[in-house]
C-alpha positions as CSV (number, residue, x, y, z in Angstrom):
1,X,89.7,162.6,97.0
2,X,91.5,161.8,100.4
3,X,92.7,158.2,100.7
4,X,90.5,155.9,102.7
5,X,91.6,155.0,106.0
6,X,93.0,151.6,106.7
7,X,90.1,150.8,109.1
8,X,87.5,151.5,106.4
9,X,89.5,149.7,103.7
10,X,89.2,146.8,105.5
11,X,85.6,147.2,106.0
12,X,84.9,147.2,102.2
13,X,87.4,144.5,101.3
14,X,85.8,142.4,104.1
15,X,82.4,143.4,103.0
16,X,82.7,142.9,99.3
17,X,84.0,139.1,98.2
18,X,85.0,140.0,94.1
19,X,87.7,142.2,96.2
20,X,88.7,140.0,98.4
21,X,89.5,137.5,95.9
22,X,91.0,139.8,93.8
23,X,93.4,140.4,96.6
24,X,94.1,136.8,97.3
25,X,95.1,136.6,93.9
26,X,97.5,139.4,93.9
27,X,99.3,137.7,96.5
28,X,99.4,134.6,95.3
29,X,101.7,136.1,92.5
30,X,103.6,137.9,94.5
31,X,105.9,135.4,93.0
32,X,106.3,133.2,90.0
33,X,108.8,130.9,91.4
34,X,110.0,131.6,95.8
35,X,113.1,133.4,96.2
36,X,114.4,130.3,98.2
37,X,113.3,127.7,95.3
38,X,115.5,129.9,92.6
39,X,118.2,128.3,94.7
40,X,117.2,124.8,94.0
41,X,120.1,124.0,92.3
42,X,122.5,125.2,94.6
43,X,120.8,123.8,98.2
44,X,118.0,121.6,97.5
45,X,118.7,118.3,99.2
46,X,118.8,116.5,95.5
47,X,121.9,118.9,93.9
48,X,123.3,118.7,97.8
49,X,123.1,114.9,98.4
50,X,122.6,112.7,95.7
51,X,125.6,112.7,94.0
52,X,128.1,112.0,97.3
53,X,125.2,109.1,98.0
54,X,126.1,107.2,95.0
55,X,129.6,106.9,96.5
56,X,128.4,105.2,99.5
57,X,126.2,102.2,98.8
58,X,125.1,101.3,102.2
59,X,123.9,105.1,102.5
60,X,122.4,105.3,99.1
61,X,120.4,102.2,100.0
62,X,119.4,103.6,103.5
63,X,117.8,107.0,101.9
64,X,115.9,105.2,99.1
65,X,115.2,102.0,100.2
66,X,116.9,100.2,97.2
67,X,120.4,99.5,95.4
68,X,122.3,101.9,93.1
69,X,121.9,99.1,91.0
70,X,118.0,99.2,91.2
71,X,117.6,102.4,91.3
72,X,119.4,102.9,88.0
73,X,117.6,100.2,86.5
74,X,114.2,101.7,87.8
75,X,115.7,105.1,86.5
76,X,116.3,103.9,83.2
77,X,112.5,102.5,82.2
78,X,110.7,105.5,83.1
79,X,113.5,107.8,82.1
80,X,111.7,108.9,78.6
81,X,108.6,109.6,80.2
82,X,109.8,111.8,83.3
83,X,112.1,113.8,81.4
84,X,110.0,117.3,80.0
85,X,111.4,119.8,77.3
86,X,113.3,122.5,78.0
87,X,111.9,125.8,77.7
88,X,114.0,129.3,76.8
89,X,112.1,130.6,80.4
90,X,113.0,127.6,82.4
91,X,115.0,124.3,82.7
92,X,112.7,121.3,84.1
93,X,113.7,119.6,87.0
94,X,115.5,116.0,86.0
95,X,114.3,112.7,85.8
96,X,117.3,111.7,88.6
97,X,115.2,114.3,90.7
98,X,112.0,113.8,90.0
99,X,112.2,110.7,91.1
100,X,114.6,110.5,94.1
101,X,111.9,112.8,95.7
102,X,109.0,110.1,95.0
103,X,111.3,107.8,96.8
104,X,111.9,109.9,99.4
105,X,108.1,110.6,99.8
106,X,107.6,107.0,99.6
107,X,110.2,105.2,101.7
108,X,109.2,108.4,104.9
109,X,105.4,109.7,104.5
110,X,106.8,113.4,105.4
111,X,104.4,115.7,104.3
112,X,104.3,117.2,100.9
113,X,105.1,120.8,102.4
114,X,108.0,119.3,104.5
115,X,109.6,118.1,101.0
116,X,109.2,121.3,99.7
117,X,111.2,123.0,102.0
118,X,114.1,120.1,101.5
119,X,113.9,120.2,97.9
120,X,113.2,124.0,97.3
121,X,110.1,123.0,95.5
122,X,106.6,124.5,95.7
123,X,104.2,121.9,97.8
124,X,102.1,121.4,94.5
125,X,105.1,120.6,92.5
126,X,106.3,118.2,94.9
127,X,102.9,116.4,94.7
128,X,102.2,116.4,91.2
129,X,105.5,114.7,90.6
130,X,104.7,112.2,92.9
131,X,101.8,111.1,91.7
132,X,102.8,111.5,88.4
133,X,105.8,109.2,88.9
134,X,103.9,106.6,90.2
135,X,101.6,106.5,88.1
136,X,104.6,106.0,85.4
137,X,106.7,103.9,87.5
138,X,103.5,101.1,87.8
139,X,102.7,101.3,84.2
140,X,106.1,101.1,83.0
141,X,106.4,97.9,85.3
142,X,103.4,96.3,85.7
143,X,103.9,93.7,83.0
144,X,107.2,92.6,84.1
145,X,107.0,92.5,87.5
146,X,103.2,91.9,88.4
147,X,101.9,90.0,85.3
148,X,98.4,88.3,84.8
149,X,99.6,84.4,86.6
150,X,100.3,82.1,84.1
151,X,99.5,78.6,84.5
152,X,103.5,78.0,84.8
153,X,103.7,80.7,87.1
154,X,101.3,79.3,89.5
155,X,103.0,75.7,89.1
156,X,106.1,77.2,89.9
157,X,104.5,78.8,93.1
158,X,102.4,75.7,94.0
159,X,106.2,73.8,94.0
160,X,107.8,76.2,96.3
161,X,104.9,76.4,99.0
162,X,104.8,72.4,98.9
163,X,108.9,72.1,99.0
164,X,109.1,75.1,101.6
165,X,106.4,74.0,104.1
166,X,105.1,70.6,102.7
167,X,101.8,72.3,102.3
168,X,100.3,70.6,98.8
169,X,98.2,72.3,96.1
170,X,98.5,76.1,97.2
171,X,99.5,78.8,94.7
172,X,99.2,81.9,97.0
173,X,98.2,83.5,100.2
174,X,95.6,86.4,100.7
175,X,95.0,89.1,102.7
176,X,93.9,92.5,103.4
177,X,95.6,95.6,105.0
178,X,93.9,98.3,105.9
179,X,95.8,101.8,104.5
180,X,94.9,105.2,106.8
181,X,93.9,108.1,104.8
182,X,92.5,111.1,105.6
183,X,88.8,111.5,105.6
184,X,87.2,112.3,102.4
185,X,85.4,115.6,101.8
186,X,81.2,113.9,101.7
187,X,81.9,110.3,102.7
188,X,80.2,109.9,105.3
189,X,81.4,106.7,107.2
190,X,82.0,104.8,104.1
191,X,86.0,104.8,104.6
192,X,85.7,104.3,108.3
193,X,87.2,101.1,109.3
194,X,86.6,98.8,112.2
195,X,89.8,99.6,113.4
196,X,88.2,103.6,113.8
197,X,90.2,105.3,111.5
198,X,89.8,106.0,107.3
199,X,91.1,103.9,105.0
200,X,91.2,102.3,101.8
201,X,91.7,98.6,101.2
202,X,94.6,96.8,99.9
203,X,93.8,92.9,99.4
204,X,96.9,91.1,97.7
205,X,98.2,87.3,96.9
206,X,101.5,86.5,97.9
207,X,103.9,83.6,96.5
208,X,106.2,82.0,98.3
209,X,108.9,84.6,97.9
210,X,106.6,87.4,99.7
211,X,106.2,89.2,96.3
212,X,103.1,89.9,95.0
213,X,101.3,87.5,93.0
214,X,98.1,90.2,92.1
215,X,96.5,92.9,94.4
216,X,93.2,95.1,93.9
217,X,93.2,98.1,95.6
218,X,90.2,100.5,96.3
219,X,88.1,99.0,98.6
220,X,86.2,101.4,101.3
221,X,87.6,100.9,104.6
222,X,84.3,100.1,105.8
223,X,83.8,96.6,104.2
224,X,85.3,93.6,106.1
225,X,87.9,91.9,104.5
226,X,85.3,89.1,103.3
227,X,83.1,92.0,101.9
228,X,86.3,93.5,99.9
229,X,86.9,90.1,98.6
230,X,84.0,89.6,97.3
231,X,83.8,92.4,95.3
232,X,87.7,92.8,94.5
233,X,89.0,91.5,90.9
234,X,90.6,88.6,92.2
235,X,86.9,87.1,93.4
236,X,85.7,87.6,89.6
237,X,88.8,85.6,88.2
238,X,88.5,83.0,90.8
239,X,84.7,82.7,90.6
240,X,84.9,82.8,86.2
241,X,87.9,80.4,86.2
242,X,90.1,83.2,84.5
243,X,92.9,83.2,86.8
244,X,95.0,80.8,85.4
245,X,94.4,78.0,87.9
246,X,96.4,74.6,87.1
247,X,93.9,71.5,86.7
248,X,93.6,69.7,89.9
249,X,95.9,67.3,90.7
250,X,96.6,64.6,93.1
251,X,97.7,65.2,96.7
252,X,101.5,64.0,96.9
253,X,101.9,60.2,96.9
254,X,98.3,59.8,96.8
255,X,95.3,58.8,94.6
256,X,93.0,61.7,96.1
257,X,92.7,64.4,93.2
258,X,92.1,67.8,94.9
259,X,91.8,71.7,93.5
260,X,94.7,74.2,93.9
261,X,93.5,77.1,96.5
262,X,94.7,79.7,98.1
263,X,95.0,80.2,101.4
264,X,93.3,83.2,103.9
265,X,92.3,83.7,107.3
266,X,89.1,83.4,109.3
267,X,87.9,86.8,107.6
268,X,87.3,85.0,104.3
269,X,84.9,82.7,102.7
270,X,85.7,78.9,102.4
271,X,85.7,78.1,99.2
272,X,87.1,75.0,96.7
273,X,89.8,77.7,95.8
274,X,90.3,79.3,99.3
275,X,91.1,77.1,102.3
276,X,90.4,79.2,105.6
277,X,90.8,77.7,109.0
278,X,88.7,75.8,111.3
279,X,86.9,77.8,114.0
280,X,88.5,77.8,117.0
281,X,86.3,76.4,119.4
282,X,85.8,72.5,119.9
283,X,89.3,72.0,117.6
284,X,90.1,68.3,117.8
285,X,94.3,67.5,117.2
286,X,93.8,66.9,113.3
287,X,91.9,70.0,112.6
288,X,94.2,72.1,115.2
289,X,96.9,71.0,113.4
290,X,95.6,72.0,110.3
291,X,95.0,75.8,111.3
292,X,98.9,75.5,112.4
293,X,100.0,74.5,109.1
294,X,98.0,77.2,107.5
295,X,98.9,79.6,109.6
296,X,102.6,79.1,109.1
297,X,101.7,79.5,105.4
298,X,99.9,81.9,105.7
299,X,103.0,84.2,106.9
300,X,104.2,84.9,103.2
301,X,101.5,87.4,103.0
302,X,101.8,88.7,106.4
303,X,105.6,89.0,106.1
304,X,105.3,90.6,102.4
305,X,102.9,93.4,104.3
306,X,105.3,93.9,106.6
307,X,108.5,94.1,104.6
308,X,106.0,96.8,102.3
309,X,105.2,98.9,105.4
310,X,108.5,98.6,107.1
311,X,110.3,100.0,103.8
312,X,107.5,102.4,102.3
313,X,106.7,104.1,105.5
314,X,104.0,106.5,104.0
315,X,101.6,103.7,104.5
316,X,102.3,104.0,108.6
317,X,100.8,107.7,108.2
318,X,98.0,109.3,107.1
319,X,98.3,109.7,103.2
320,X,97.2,112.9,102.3
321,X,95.0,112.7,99.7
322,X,92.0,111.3,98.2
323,X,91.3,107.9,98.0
324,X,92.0,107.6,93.9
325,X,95.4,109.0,94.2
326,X,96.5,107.4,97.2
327,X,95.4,104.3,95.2
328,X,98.1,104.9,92.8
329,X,100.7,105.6,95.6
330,X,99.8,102.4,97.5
331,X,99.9,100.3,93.7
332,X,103.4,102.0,93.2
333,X,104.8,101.3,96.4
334,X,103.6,96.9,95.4
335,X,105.3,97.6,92.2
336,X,108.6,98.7,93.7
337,X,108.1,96.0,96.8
338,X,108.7,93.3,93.6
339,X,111.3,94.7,91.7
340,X,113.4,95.0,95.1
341,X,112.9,91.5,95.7
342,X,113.7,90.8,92.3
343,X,116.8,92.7,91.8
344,X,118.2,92.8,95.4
345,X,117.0,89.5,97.1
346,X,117.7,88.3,100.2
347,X,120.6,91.3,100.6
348,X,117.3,93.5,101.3
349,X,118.0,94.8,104.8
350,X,114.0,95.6,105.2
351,X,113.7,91.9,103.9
352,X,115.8,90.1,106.5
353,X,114.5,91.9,109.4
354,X,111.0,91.3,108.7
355,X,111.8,87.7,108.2
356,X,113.3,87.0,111.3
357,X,110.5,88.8,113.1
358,X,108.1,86.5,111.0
359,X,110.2,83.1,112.2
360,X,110.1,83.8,115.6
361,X,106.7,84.6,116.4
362,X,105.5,82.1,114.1
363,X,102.0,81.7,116.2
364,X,98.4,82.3,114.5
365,X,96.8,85.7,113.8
366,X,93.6,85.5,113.5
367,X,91.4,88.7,113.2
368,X,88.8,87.0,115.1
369,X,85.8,87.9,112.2
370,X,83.9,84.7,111.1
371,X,80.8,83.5,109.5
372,X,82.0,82.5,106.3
373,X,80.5,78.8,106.3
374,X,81.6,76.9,102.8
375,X,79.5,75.2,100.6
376,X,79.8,71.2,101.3
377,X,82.5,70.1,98.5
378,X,84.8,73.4,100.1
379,X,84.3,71.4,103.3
380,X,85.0,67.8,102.4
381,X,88.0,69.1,100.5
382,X,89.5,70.9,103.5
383,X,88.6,67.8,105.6
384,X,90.6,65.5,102.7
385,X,93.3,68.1,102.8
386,X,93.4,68.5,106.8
387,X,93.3,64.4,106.8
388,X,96.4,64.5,104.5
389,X,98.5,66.6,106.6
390,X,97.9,65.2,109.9
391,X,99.0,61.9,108.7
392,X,102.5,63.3,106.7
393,X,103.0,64.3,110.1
394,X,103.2,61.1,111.7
């Protein structure tokens, strides 16, 4: 039988799917592991870089975004769980690697294929490690360095916002940021934000260090930030009296007993636990004065979003992936926001700069979203607590 002609082979491969599957497939194994990635140990950016880095602090911190000191502490909790077993057909790539290249991923949002290349790693490997190691590095950390508030905790915070900006009886401020993904196969415009792009919702309480008190993650980019509360974990503690909350107290060198709260913009619902601001229009000085005061507290959580972003870049991109995983990423990249504060401090370089930014345009940011009226005991407390600052200022 004389061969077919390549013409007519291609007319029965195209005409017959089973076949052209069958030679997808074949060409997909072409290769078990690239040419190029058997020389992983010899080029990839890891074996090339990482050990010289550690001689060079100031560099080591510029490529991951943390100390050598961190990152060997962060190494050393999740080291058990990242390591695999050897196998007599292959050696598995490191825990030192596997996660210098979710760092990497993290701290500049390249693409998954562009790590690849640097690592000589296939694309899927380079994913599955990242979410894998995030998902590791968050629970391993979690109840360390994001714990349930305790009522000491929240004492301790409620101090440091009154000693910092003479703002009484606040033990956090809340917000939302709005994190671009790519649009989900079938979701309509339920991730489609006002801001016209996809996203899922980050909403997270801040302390006065700009770490992060608690944060729920998830919400559809669609919901306004009021809307995400309200159906956000935080609401449910708040609202169920399960969050810890200190007893109310009396307003500093005074006999008026008022709530703790925290603190949000116009976006959010006033509540006896969340102070907002007045509307703008018709302000008089006492109630002007009061947004001001807010505002400036307000800056813990706008300053620990920015110090997030401006370290753990990803979040300025698209994140390419569905909205469950790029949940874990986002929760990872809180985690590791924390334990740099923790462990590096003020010495943060990301830190400093963000601060500085923070302190000089220290003006109010409003979103410009309202209708969030308060019930009438939220409204008489933010008129005791307005009254109470107006006249420590004189």
């Amino acid at each position: 039988m004389a061969p077919l002609s390549k013409l007519k082979r291609n007319i029965l491969i195209d005409s017959n799917p089973y076949m052209k599957w069958k030679l997808f497939l074949e060409k997909s194994r072409r290769y078990g592991i690239h040419p190029i990635n058997k020389r992983r140990k010899k080029f990839g950016e890891f074996h090339q870089l990482y050990v010289e880095l550690r001689e060079y602090p100031e560099k080591f911190f510029e490529y991951l975004r943390m100390s050598i000191s961190t990152y060997d502490f962060l190494l050393s909790k999740d080291n058990r769980r990242l390591t695999k077993i050897t196998t007599h057909y292959r050696s598995p790539i490191s825990a030192e690697e596997r996660l210098v290249v979710t760092l990497r991923y993290l701290a500049t949002g390249l693409s998954f294929r562009s790590l690849a290349f640097a690592f000589r790693m296939g694309k899927s490997t380079v994913s599955n490690i990242a979410f894998e190691t995030c998902q590791i590095i968050w629970e391993e950390l979690v109840e360390e360095f994001m714990p349930i508030p305790t009522e000491n905790c929240l004492k301790k915070v409620i101090a440091d916002y009154f000693n910092r900006w003479k703002f009484p009886n606040c033990f956090g401020s809340i917000d939302g940021k709005h994190c671009q993904i790519r649009c989900p196969p079938n979701s309509g415009s339920h991730y489609f934000n006002y801001l016209h792009y996809f996203s899922v919702v980050l909403q997270a309480v801040a302390d006065a260090d700009k770490k992060f008190l608690t944060i729920a993650v998830g919400g559809r980019g669609k919901q306004s930030d009021g809307g995400t509360f309200a159906g956000s974990t935080i609401f449910n503690l708040l609202e169920s009296n399960l969050f810890n909350v200190p007893r109310p107290t009396n307003l500093p060198n005074t006999n008026i007993e008022l709530p703790h709260f925290l603190i949000g913009d116009e976006a959010y619902p006033l509540k006896s636990y969340l102070m907002r601001p007045y509307p703008r229009r018709g302000l008089n000085p006492k109630k002007e004065y009061f947004n001001k005061c807010l505002s400036t507290d307000r800056k813990c959580i706008e300053c620990a979003f920015g110090i997030l972003c401006a370290k753990w870049r990803f979040l300025n991109k698209d994140i390419e992936t569905l909205p469950d995983k790029a949940c874990i990423l986002i929760k990872c990249a809180c985690i590791l926001h924390n334990l740099v504060r923790d462990k590096d401090g003020d010495s943060d370089l990301h830190y400093r700069h963000i601060s500085e930014q923070y302190q000089e345009n220290n003006q109010p940011a409003f979103n410009g979203r309202r209708n969030n009226r308060g019930s009438s005991r939220a409204i008489e407390i933010r008129e005791q607590l307005a009254d109470y600052l107006f006249h420590l200022r004189t």
